[in-house]
C-alpha positions in Angstrom: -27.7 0.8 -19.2 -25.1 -1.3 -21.3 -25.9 -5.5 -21.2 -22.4 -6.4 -19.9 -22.9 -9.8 -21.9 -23.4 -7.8 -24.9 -20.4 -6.2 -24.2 -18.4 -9.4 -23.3 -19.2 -10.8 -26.8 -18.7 -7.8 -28.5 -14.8 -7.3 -27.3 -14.5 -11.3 -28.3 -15.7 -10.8 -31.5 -13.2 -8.1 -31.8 -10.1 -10.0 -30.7 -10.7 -13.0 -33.4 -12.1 -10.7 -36.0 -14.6 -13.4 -36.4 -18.2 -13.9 -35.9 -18.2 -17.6 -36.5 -14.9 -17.9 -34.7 -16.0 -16.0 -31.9 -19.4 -17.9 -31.6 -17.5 -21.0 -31.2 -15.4 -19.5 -27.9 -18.5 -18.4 -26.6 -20.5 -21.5 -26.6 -23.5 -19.5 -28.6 -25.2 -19.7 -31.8 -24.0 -17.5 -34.7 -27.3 -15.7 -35.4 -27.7 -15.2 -32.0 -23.8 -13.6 -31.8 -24.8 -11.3 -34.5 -28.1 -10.0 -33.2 -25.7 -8.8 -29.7 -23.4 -7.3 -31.6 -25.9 -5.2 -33.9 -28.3 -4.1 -30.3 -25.0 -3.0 -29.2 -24.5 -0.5 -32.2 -28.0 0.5 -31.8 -27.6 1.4 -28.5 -24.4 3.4 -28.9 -25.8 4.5 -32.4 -21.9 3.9 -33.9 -20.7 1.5 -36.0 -18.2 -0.6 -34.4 -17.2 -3.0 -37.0 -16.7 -3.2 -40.9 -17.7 -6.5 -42.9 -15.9 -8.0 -45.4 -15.3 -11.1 -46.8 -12.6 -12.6 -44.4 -14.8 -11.5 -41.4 -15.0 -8.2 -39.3 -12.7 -5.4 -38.5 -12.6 -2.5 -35.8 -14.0 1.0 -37.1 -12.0 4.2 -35.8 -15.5 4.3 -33.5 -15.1 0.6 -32.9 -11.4 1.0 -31.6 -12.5 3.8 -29.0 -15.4 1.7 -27.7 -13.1 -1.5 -26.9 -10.6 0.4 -24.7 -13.3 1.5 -23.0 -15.2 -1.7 -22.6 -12.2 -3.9 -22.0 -11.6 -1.5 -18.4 -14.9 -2.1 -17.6 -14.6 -5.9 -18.2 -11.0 -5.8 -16.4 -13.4 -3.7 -13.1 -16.1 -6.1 -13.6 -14.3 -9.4 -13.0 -12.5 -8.1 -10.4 -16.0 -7.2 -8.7 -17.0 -10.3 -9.1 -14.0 -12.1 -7.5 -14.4 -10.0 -5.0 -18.1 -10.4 -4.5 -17.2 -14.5 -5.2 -14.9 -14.5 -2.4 -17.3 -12.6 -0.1 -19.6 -15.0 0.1 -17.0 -17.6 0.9 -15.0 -18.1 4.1 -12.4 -19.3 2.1 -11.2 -15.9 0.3 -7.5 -15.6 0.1 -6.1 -14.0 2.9 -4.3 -10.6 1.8 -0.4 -10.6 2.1 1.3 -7.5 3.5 4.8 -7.0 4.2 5.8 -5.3 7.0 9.1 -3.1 8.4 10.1 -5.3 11.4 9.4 -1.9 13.7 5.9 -1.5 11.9 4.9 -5.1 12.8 5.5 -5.2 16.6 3.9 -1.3 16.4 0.8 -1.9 14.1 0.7 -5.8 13.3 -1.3 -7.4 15.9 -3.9 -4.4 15.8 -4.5 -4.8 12.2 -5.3 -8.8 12.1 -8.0 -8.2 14.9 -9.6 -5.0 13.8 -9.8 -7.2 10.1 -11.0 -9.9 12.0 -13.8 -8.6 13.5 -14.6 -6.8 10.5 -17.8 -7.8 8.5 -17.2 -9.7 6.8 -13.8 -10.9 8.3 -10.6 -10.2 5.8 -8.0 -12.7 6.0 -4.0 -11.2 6.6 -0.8 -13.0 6.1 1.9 -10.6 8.0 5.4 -10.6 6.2 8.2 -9.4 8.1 10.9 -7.9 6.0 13.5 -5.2 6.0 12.8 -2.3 2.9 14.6 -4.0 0.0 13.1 -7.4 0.6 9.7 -6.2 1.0 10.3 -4.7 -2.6 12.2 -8.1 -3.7 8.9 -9.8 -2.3 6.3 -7.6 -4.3 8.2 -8.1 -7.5 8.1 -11.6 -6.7 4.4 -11.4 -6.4 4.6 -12.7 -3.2 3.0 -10.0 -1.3 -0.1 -8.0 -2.0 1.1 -5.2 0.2 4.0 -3.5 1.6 3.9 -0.9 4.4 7.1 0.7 5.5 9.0 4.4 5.9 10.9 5.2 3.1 9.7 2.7 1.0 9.8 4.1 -3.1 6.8 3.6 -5.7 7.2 0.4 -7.2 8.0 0.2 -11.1 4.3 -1.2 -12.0 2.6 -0.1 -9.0 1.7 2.7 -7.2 1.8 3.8 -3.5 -0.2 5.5 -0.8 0.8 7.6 1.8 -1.3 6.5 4.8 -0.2 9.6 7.3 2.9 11.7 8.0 4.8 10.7 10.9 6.4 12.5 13.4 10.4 11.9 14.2 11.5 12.0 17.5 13.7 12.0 19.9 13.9 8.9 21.9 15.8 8.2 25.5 15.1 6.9 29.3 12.2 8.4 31.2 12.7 11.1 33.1 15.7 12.1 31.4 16.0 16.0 31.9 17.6 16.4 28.6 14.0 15.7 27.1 12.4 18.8 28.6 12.9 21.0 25.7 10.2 21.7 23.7 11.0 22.3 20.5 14.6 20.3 20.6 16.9 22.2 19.2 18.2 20.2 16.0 22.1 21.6 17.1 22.1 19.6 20.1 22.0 16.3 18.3 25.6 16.3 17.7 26.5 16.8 21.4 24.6 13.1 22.1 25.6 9.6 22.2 23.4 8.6 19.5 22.4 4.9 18.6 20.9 4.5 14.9 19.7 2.1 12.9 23.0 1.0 10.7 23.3 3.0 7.2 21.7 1.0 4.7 18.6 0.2 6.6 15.5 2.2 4.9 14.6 3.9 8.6 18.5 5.3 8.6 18.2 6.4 5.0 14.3 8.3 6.4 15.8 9.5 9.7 19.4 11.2 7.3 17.5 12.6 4.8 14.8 14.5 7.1 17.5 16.1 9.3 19.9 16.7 6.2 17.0 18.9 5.2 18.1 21.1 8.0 22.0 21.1 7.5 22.3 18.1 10.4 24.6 15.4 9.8 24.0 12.8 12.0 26.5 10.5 13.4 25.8 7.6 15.6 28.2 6.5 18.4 26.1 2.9 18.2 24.6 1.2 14.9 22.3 -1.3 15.3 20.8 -3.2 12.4 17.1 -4.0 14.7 14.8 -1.6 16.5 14.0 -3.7 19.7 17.8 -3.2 21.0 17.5 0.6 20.1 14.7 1.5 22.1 16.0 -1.0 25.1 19.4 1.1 25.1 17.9 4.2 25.3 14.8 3.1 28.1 18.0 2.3 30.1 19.4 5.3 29.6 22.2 4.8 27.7 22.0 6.9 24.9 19.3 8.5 22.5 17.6 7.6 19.6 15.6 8.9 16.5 12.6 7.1 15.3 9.5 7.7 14.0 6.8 8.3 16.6 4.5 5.3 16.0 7.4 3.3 16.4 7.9 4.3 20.0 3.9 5.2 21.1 3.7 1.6 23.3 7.0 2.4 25.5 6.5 6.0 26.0 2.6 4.9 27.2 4.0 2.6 29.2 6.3 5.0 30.5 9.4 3.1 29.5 10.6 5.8 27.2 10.3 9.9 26.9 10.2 11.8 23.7 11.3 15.3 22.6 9.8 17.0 19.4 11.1 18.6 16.8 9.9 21.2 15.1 7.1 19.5 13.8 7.2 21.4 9.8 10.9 19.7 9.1 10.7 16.2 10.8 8.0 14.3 9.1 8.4 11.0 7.1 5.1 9.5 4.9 4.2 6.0 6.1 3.5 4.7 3.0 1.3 1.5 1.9 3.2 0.1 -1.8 1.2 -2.4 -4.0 2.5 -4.4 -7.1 0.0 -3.7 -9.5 -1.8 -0.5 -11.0 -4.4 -2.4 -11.0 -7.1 -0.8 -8.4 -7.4 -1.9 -4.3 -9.7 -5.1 -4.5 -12.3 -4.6 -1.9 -10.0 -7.0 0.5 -7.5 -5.0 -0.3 -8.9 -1.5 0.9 -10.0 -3.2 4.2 -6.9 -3.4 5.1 -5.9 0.0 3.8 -8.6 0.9 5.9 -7.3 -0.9 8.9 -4.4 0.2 8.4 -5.0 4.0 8.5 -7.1 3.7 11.4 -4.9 1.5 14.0 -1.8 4.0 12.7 -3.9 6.9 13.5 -4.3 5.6 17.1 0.0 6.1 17.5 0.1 9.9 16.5 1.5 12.0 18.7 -1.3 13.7 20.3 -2.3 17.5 20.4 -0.9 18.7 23.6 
């Protein structure tokens, strides 16, 4: 197995193109610099470096091996922050942003699953509407964003947690709910109240029912959720939101749903972070959270 202190030295010794120089940085002794560098190209049996006068220089071998080592340095440090922050209960509490809707629905579930979690993960819960969770994350000042509709971000990379369910919201017991499928024609003959255009859950719920040659057109447009669903529990209109959204009030028996067919009105829910750089082990608890406690709000086999 490769010495990852022999590999440490040998990628400094390659940036300064130095021995002596890179001796220095390190806090060692040259001879003992050397001898790392020449166990490593016994173990690999390749030459990494060429001597000459001015100092050392990368072979075509040596160039290959540094872009291998330096991922494996990048992985290993953030291991050991990871590990470092473990052992402490002062590691930096993990900062996800949150659609408004999402954090009533999933927010307080989250913090105490990753509170009781061993060991406990620390959360800082941003509320924030689709473009200023993606403001915030170039900002670097969340970790995390976890939204519908939310695009990949330019030097990051997203997840999709689960496919959600549309549906369509209004009072309980409203007869008009009984269908099952709802027919997507009979949108146009409700009184509709949407999220206002411009909102990333209006730009979701458009684009999944434009898929089917519906044009929606709301008679109310609201820019928050809460007032949505408390319009349509007092039955005075009908909504479309993803299920998840909606799961405490129709438990509750505040609200009743009709589905869709289920093949043309799914949206991802869809976890974005900031940096390709890999989920730290922090990080991926609350992935892991997150998957589980949104699980929990799926419609359920009937």
């Amino acid at each position: 197995m490769l010495d990852f202190h022999r590999l440490r030295c040998f990628a400094e010794v390659a940036r300064v193109g130095s021995i002596t120089r890179a001796a220095e940085v390190l806090g060692m002794e040259q001879p003992a610099l050397s001898r790392q560098v020449k166990l490593l190209e016994h173990e690999t049996g390749l030459r990494l470096f060429h001597r000459n006068g001015r100092g050392v220089a990368l072979t075509e071998q040596g160039v290959n091996v540094l872009n291998r080592v330096q991922r494996l340095l990048v992985e290993a440090e953030s291991a050991e922050r990871d590990i470092n922050a473990l052992r402490t209960s002062r590691a930096a509490a993990v900062r996800l942003g949150l659609q408004p809707s999402l954090s009533q629905a999933l927010g307080a579930a989250v913090i105490q699953r990753l509170r009781s979690a061993a060991p406990p993960v620390r959360l800082r819960v941003v509320e924030a509407a689709g473009p200023q969770l993606l403001n915030l994350l170039q900002a670097q000042e969340i970790d995390l964003a976890l939204g519908y509709g939310l695009p990949a971000h330019e030097h990051g990379f997203s997840i999709c947690v689960q496919e959600d369910e549309l549906c369509l919201i209004g009072a309980a017991g409203d007869p008009e709910l009984r269908d099952a499928p709802f027919p997507l024609s009979r949108l146009e003959t409700l009184r509709l109240i949407l999220p206002s255009r411009g909102l990333r859950i209006r730009d979701v719920i458009d684009s999944v029912f434009a898929k089917g040659d519906i044009h929606l057109s709301a008679d109310i447009e609201v820019d928050a959720i809460a007032p949505i669903k408390e319009i349509a529990a007092a039955g005075k209109g009908y909504s479309l939101l993803p299920y998840p959204i909606v799961h405490r009030e129709v438990t509750a028996g505040r609200l009743a749903v009709a589905w869709f067919d289920g093949t043309q009105s799914k949206t991802p829910l869809v976890l974005v972070r900031g940096s390709r750089r890999s989920l730290n082990a922090r990080e991926q608890a609350v992935l892991d959270a997150i998957a589980t406690e949104a699980a929990a709000l799926q419609r359920k086999p009937t």
